[in-house]
Backbone as JSON Lines, residues from 0, in Angstrom:
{"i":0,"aa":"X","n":[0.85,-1.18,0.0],"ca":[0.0,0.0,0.0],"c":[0.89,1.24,0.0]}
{"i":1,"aa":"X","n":[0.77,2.18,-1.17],"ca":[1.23,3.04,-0.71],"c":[0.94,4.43,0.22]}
{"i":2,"aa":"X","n":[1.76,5.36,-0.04],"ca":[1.69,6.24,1.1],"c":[-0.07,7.36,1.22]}
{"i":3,"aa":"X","n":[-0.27,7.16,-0.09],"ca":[-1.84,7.89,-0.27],"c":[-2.96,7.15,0.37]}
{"i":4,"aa":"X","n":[-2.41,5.63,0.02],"ca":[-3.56,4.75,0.14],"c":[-3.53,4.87,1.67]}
{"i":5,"aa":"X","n":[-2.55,4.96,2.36],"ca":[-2.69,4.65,3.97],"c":[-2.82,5.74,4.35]}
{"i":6,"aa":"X","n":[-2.82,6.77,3.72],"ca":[-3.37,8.65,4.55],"c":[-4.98,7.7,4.26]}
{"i":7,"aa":"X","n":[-5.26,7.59,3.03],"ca":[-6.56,7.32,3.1],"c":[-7.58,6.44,3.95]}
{"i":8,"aa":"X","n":[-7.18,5.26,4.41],"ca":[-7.12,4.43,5.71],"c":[-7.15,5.58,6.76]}
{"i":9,"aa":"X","n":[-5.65,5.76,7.02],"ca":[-5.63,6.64,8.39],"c":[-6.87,8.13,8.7]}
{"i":10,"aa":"X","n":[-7.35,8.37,7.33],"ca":[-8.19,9.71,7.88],"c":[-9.69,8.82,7.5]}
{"i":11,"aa":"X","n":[-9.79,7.99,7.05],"ca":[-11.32,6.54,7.73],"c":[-11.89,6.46,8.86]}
{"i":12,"aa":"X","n":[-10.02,5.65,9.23],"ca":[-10.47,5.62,10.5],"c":[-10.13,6.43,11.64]}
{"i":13,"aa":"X","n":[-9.91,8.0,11.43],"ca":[-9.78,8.94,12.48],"c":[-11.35,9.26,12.45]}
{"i":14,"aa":"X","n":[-12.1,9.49,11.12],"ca":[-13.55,9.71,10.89],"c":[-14.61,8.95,11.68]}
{"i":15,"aa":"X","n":[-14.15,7.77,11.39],"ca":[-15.06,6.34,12.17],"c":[-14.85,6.94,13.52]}
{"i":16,"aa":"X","n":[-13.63,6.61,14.11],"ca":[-13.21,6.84,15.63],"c":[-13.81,7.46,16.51]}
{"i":17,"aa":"X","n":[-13.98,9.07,15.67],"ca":[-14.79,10.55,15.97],"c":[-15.79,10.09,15.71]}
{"i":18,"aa":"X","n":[-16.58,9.58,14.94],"ca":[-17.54,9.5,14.94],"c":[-18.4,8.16,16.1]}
{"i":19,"aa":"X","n":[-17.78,7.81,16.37],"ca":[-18.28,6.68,17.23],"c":[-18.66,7.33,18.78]}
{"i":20,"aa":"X","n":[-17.07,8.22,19.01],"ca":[-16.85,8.72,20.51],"c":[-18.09,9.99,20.41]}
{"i":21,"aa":"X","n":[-17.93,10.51,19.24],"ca":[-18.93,11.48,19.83],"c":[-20.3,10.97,19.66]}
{"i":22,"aa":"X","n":[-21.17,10.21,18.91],"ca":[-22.48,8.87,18.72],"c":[-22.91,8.96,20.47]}
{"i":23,"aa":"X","n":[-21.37,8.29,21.04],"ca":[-21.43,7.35,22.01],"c":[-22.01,8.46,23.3]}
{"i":24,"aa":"X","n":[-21.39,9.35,22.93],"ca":[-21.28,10.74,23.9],"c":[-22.63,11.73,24.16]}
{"i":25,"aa":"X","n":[-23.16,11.69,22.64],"ca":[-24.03,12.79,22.91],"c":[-25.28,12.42,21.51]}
{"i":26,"aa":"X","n":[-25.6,11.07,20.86],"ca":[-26.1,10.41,20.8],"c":[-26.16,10.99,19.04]}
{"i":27,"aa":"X","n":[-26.82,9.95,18.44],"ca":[-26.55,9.93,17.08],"c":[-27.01,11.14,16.45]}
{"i":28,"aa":"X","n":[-28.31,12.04,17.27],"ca":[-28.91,13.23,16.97],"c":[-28.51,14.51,17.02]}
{"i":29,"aa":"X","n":[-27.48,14.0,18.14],"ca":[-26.72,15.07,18.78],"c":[-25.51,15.62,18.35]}
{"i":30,"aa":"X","n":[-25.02,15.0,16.88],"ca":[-23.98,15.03,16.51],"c":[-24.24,15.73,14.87]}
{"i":31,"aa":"X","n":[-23.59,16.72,14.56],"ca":[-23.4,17.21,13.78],"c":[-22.23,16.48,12.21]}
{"i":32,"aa":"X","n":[-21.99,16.47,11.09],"ca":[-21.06,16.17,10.0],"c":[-19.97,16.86,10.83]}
{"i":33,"aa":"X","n":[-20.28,18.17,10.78],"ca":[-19.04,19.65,11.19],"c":[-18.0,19.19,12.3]}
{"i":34,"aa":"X","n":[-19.46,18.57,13.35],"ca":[-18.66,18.03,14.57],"c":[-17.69,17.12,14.36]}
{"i":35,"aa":"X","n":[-18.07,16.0,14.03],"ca":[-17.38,15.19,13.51],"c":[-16.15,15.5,12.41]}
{"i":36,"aa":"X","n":[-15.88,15.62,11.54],"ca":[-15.05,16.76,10.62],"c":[-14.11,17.61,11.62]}
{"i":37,"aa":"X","n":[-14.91,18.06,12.35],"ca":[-13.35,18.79,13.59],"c":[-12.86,18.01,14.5]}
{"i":38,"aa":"X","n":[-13.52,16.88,14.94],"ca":[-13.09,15.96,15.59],"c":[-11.82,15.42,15.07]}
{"i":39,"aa":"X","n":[-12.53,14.82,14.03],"ca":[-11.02,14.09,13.48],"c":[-10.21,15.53,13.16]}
{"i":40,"aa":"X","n":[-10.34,16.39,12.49],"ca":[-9.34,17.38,12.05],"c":[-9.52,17.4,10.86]}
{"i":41,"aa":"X","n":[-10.15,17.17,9.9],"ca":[-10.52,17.1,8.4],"c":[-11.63,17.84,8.24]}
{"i":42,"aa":"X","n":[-11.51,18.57,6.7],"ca":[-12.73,19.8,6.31],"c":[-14.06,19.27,6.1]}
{"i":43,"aa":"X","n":[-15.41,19.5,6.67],"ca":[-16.3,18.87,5.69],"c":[-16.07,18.32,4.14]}
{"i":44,"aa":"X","n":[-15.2,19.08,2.82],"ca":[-15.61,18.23,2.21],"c":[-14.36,16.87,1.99]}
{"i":45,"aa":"X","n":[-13.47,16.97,3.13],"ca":[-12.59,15.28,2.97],"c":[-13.41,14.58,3.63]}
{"i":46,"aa":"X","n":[-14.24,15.23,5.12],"ca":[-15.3,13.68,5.51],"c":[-16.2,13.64,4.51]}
{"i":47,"aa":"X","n":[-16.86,14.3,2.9],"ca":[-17.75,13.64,2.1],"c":[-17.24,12.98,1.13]}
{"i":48,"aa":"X","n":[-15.88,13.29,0.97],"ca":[-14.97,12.41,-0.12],"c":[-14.68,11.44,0.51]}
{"i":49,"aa":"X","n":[-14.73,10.88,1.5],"ca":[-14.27,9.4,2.25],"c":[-15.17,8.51,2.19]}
{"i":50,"aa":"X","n":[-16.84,9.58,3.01],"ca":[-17.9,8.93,3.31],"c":[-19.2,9.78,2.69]}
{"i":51,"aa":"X","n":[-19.06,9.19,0.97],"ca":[-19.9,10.16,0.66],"c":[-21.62,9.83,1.07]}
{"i":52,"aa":"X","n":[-21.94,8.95,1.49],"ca":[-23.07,8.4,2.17],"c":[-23.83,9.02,3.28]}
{"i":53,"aa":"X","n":[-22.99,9.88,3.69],"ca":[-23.31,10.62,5.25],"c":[-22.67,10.26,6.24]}
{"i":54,"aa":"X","n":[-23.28,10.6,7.48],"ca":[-23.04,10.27,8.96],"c":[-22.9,8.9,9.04]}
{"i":55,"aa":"X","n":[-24.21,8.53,8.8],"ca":[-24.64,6.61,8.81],"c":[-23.39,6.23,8.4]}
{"i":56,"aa":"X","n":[-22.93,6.25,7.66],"ca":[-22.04,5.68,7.26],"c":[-20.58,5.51,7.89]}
{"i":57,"aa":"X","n":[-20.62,6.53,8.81],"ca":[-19.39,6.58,8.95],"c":[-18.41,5.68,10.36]}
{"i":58,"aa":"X","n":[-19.84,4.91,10.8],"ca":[-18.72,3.88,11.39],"c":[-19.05,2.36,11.24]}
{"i":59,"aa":"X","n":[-19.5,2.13,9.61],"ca":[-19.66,1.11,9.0],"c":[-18.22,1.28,8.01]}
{"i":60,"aa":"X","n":[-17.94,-0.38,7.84],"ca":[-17.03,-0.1,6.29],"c":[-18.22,-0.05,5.24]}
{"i":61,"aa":"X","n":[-17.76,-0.87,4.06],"ca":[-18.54,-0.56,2.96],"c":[-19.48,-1.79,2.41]}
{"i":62,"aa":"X","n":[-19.71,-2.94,3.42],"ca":[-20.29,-3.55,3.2],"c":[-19.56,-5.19,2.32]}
{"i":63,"aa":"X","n":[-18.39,-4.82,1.78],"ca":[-17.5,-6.18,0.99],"c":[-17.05,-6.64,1.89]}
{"i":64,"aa":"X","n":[-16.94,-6.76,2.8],"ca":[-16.28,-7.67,4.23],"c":[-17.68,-8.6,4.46]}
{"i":65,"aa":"X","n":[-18.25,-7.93,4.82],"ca":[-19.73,-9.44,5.3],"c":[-20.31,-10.15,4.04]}
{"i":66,"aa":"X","n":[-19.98,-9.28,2.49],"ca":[-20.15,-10.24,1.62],"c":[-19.06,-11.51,1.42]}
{"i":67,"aa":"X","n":[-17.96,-11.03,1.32],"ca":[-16.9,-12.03,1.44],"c":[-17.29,-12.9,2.79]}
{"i":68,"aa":"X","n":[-17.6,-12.78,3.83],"ca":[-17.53,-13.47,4.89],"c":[-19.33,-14.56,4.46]}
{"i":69,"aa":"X","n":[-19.87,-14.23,4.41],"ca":[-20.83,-14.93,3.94],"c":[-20.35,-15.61,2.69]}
{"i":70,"aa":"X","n":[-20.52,-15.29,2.01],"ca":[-19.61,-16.01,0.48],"c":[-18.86,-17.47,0.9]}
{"i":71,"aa":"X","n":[-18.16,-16.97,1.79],"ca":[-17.02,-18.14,2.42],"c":[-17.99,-18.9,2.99]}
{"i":72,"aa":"X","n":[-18.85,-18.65,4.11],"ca":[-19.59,-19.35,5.03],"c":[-19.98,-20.1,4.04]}
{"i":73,"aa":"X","n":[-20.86,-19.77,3.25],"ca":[-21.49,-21.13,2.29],"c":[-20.18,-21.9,1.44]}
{"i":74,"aa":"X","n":[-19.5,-21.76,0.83],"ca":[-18.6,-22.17,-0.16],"c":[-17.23,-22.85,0.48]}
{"i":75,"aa":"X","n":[-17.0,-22.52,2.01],"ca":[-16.53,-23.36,2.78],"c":[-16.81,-23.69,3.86]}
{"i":76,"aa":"X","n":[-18.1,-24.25,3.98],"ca":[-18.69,-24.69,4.57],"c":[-18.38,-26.33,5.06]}
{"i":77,"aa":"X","n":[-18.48,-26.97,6.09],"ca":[-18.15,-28.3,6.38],"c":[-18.72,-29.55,5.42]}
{"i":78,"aa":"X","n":[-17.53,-30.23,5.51],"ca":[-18.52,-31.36,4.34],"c":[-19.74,-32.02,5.9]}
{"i":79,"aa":"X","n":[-20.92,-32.01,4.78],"ca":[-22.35,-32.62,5.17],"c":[-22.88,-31.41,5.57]}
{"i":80,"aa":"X","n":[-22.53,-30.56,5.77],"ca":[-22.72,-29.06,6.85],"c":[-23.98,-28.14,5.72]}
{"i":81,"aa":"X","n":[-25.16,-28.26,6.22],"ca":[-26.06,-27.33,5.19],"c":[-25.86,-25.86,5.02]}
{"i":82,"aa":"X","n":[-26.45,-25.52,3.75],"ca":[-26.13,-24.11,3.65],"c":[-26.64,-22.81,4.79]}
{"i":83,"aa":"X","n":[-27.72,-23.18,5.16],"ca":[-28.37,-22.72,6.49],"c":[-28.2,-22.56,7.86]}
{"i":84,"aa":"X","n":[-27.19,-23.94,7.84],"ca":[-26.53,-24.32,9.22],"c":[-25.19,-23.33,9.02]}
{"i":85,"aa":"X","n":[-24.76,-23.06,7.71],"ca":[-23.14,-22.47,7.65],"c":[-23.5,-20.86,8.11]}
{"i":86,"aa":"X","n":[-24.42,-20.68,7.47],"ca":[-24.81,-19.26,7.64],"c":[-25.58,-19.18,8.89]}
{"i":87,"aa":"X","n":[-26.03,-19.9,9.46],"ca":[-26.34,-19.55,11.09],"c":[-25.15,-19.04,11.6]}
{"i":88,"aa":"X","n":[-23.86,-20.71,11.8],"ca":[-22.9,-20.74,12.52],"c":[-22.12,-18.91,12.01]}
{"i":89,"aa":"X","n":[-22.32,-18.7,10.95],"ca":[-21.23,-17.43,10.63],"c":[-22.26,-15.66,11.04]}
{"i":90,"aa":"X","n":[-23.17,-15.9,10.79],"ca":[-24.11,-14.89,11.34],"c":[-24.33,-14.67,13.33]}
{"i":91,"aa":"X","n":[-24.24,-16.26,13.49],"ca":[-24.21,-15.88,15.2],"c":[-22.89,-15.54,16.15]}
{"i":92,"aa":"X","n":[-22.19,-15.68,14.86],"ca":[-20.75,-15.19,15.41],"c":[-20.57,-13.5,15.65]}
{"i":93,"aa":"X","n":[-21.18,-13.15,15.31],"ca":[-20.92,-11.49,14.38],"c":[-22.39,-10.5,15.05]}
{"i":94,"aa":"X","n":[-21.96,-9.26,15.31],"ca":[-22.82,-8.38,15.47],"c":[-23.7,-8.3,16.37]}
{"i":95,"aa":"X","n":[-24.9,-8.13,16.29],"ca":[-25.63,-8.15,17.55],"c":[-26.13,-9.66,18.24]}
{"i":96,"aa":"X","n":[-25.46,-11.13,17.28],"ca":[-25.41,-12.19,18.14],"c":[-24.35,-12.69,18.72]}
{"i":97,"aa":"X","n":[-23.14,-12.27,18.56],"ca":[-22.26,-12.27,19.23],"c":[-21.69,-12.19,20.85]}
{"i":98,"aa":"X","n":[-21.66,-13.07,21.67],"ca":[-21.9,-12.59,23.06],"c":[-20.62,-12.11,23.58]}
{"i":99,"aa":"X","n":[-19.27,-12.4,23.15],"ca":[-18.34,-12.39,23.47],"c":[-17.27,-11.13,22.54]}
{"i":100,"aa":"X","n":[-18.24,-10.06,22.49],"ca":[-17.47,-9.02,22.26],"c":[-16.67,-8.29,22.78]}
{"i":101,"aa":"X","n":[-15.35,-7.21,22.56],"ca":[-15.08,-6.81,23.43],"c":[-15.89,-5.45,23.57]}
{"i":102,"aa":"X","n":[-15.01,-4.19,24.63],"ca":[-16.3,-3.27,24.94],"c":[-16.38,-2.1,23.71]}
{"i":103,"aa":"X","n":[-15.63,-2.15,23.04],"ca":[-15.5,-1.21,22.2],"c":[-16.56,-1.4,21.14]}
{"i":104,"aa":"X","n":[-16.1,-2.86,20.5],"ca":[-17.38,-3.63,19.51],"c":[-18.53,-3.55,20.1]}
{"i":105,"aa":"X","n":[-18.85,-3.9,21.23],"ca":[-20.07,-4.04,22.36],"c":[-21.16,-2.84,21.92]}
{"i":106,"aa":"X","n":[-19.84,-1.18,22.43],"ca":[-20.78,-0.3,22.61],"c":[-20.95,0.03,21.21]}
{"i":107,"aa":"X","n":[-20.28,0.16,20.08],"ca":[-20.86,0.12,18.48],"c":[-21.97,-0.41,17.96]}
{"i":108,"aa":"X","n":[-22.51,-1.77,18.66],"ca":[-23.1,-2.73,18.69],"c":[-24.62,-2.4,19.01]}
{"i":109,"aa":"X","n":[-24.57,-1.88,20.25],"ca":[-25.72,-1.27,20.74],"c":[-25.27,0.34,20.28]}
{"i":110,"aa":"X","n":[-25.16,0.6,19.97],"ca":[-25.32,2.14,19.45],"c":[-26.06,2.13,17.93]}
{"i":111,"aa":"X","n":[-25.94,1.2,17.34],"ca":[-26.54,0.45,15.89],"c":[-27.78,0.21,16.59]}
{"i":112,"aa":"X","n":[-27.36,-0.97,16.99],"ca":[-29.12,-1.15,17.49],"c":[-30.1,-0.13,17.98]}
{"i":113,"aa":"X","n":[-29.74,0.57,18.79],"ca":[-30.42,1.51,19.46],"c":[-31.02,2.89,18.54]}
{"i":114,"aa":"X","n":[-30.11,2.95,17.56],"ca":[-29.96,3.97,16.46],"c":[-30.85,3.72,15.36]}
{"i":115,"aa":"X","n":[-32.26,4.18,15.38],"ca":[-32.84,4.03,13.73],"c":[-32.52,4.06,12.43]}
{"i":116,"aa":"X","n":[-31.8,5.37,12.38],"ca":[-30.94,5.66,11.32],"c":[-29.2,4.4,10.94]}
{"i":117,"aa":"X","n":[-28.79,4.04,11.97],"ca":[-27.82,3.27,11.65],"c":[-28.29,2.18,11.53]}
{"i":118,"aa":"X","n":[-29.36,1.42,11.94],"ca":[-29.78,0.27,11.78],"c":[-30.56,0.24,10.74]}
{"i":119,"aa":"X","n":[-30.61,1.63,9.97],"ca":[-31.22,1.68,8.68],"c":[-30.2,0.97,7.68]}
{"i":120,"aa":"X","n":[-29.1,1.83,7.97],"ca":[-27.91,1.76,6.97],"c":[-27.15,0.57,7.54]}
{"i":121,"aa":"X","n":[-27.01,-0.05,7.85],"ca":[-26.83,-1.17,8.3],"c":[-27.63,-2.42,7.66]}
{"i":122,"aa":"X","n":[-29.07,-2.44,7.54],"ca":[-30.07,-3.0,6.95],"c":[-29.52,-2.64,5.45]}
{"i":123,"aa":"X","n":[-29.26,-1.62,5.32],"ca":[-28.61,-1.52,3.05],"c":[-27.27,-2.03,3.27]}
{"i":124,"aa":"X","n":[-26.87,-2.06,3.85],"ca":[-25.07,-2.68,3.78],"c":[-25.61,-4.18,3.87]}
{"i":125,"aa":"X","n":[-26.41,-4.81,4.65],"ca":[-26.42,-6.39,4.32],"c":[-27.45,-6.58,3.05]}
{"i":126,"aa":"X","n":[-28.85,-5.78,2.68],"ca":[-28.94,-6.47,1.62],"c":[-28.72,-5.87,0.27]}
{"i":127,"aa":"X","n":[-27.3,-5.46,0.43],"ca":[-26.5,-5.39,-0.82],"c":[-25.35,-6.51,-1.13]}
{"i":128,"aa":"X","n":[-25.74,-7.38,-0.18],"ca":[-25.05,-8.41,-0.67],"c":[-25.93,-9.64,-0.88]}
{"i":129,"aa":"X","n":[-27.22,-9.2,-1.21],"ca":[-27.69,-9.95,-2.06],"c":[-27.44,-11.1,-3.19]}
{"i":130,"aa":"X","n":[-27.41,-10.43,-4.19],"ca":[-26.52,-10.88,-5.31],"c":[-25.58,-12.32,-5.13]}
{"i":131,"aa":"X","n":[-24.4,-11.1,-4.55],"ca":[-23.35,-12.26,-4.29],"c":[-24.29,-13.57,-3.27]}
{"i":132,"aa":"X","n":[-24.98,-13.47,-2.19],"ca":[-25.02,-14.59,-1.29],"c":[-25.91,-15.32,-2.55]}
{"i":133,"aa":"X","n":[-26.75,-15.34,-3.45],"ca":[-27.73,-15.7,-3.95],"c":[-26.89,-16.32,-5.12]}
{"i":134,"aa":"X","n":[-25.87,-15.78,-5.26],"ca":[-25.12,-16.78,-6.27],"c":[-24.14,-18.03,-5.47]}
{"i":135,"aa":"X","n":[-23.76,-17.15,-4.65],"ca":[-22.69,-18.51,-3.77],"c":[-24.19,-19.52,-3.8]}
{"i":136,"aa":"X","n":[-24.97,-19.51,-3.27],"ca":[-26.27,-20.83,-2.75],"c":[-26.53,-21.33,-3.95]}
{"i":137,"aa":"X","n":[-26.43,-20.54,-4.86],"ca":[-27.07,-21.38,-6.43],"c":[-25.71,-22.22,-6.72]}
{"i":138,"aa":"X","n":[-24.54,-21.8,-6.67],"ca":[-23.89,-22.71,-7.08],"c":[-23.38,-23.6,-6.3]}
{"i":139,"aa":"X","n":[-23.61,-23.66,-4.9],"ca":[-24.09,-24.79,-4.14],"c":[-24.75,-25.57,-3.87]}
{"i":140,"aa":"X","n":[-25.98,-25.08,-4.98],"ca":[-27.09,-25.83,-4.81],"c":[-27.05,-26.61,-6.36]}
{"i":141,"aa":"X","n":[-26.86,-26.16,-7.04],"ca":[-27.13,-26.22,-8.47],"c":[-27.8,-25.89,-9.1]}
{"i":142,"aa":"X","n":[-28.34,-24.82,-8.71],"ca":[-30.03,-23.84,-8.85],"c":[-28.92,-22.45,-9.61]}
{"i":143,"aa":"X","n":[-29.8,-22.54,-10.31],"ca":[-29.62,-20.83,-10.81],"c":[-29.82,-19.55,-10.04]}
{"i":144,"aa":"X","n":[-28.72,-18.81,-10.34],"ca":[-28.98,-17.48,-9.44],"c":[-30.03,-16.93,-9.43]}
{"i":145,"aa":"X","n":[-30.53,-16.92,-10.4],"ca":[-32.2,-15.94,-10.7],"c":[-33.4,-16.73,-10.48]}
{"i":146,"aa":"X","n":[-33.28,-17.62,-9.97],"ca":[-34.23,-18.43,-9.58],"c":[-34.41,-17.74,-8.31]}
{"i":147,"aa":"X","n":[-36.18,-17.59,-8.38],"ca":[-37.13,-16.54,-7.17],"c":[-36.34,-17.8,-6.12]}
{"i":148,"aa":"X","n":[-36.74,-18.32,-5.88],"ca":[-36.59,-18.99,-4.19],"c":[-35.2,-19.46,-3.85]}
{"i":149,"aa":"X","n":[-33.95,-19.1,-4.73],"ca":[-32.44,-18.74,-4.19],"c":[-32.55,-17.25,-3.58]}
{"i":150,"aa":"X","n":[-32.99,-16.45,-4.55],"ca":[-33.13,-15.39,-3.98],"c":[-33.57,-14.92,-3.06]}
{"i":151,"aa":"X","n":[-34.85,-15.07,-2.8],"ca":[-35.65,-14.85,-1.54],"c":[-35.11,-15.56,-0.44]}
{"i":152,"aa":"X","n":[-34.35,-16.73,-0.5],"ca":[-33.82,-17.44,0.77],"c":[-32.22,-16.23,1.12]}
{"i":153,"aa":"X","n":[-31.87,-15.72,0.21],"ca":[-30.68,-15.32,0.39],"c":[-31.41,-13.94,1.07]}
{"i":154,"aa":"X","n":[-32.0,-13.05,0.52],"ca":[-32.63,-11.9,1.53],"c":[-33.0,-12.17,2.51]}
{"i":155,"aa":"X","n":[-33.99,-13.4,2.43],"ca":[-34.65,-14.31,4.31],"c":[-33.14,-13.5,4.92]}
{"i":156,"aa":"X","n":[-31.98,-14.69,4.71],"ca":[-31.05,-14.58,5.6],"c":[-30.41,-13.16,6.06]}
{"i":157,"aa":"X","n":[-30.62,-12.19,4.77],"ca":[-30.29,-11.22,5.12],"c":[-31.07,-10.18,5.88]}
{"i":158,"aa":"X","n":[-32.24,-10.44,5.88],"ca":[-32.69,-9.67,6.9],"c":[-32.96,-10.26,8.19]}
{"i":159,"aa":"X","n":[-31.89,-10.82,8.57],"ca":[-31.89,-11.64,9.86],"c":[-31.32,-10.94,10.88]}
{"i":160,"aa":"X","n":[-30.22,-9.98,10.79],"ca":[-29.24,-8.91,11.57],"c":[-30.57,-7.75,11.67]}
{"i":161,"aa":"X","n":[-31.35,-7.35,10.96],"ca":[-32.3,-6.47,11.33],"c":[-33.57,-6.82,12.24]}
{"i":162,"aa":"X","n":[-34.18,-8.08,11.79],"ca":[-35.14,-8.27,12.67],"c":[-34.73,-9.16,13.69]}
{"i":163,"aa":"X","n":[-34.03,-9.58,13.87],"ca":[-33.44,-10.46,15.32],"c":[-32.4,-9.81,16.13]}
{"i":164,"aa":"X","n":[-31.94,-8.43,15.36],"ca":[-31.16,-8.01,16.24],"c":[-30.92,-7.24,17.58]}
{"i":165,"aa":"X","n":[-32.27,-6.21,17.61],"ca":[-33.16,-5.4,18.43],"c":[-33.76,-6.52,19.35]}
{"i":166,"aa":"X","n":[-33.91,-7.92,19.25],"ca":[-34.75,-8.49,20.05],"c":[-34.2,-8.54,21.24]}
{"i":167,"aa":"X","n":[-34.76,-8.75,22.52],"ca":[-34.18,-9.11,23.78],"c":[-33.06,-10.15,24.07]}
{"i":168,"aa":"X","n":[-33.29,-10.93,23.19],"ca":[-32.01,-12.13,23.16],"c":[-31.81,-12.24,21.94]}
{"i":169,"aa":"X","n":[-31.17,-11.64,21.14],"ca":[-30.81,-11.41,19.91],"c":[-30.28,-12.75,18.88]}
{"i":170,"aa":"X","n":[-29.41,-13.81,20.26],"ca":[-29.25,-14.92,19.19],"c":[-30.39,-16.34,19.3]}
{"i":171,"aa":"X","n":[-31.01,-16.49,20.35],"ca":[-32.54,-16.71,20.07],"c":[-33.1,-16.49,19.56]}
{"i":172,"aa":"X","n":[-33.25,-15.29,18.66],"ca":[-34.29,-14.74,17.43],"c":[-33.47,-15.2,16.71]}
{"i":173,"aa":"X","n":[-32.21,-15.22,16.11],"ca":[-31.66,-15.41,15.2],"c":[-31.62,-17.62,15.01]}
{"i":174,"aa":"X","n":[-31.72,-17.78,16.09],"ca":[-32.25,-19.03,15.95],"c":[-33.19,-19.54,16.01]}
{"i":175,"aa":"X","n":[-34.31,-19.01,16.16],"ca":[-35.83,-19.08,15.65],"c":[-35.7,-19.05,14.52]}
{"i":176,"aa":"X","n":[-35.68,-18.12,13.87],"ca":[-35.82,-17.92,12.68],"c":[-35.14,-18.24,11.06]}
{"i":177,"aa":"X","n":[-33.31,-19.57,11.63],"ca":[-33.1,-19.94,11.0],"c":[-33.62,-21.37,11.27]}
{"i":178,"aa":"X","n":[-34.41,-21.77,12.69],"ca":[-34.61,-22.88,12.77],"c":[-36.64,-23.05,11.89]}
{"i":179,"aa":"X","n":[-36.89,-21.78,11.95],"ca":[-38.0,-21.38,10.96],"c":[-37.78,-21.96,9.39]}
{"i":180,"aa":"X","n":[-36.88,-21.12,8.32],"ca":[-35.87,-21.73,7.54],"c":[-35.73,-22.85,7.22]}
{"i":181,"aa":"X","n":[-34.96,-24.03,8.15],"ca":[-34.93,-25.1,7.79],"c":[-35.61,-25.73,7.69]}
{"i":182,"aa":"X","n":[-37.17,-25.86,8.41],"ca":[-37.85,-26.57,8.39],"c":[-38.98,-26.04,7.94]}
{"i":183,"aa":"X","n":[-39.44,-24.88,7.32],"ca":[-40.4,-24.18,6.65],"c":[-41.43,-24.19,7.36]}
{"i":184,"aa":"X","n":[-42.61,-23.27,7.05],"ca":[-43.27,-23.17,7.8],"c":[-44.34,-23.74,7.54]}
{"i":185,"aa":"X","n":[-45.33,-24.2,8.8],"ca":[-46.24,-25.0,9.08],"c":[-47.66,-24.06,10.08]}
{"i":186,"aa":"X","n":[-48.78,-24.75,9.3],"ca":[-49.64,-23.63,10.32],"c":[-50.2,-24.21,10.99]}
């Protein structure tokens, strides 16, 4: 990497940083672009050239990390190991099912959750990886990507971090609802 690419990194994550401490401080409403922008030490328009998305955005990456990480979950997945079961095991690892965070992840964690607006943008960062999860399963399955019910199983899963995540026991919902999934529903 060279020396641009890692100013570019380094003023990310001075942006993220500031933006988290002050979130954490004086709450997602309470915080101004400007604020943030003097926090780290950068002009409004280098925090819109970094994060041209807004605020929301700014203590998310860009969303290619949980596609790759899902991607993998199915595609190296255990032999006999279902596609459902891979993506439980890799979804309850992560985010608001995660129990064993440390406090930093923790309070990000619930600051998302708690946050309408970030749990908005949070909700478009997972199902923009649509696509990709809906092709990894087709070609695990041997189903075509564009086939309605790869697809729709791949959104199911993705809107699993949104509606199980707010719940009181967050990886109990998340296992309801892949244990919903496997066994389809019955009335």
């Amino acid at each position: 990497m060279g020396r641009r690419e890692r100013k570019k990194v380094q003023t990310r994550r001075a942006l993220s940083e500031a933006a988290l401490r002050l979130f954490s401080e004086h709450g997602y409403d309470g915080v101004t672009v400007a604020q943030i922008a003097d926090e780290a030490d950068v002009s409004i328009a280098t925090l819109f050239a970094h994060v041209p998305d807004g605020k929301e955005a700014l203590i998310f990456d860009d969303g290619d990390e949980r596609r790759v990480w899902l991607v993998s979950a199915v595609r190296e997945r255990s032999p006999g190991q279902s596609v459902l079961e891979a993506l439980r095991e890799c979804l309850a690892a992560r985010g608001p099912f995660a129990g064993d965070l440390p406090d930093e992840l923790r309070r990000k964690r619930d600051l998302i959750v708690g946050t309408p607006a970030l749990r908005g943008y949070s909700r478009k960062l997972w199902i923009a990886g649509e696509g990709a999860l809906a092709e990894a399963i087709a070609d695990e399955t041997g189903r075509d990507p564009a086939d309605m019910t790869v697809r729709a199983l791949a959104r199911y899963v993705l809107e699993i971090p949104e509606l199980a995540g707010a719940e009181p026991d967050p990886l109990a919902a998340l296992n309801a609802i892949f244990d919903l999934l496997e066994s389809g529903w019955s009335a």
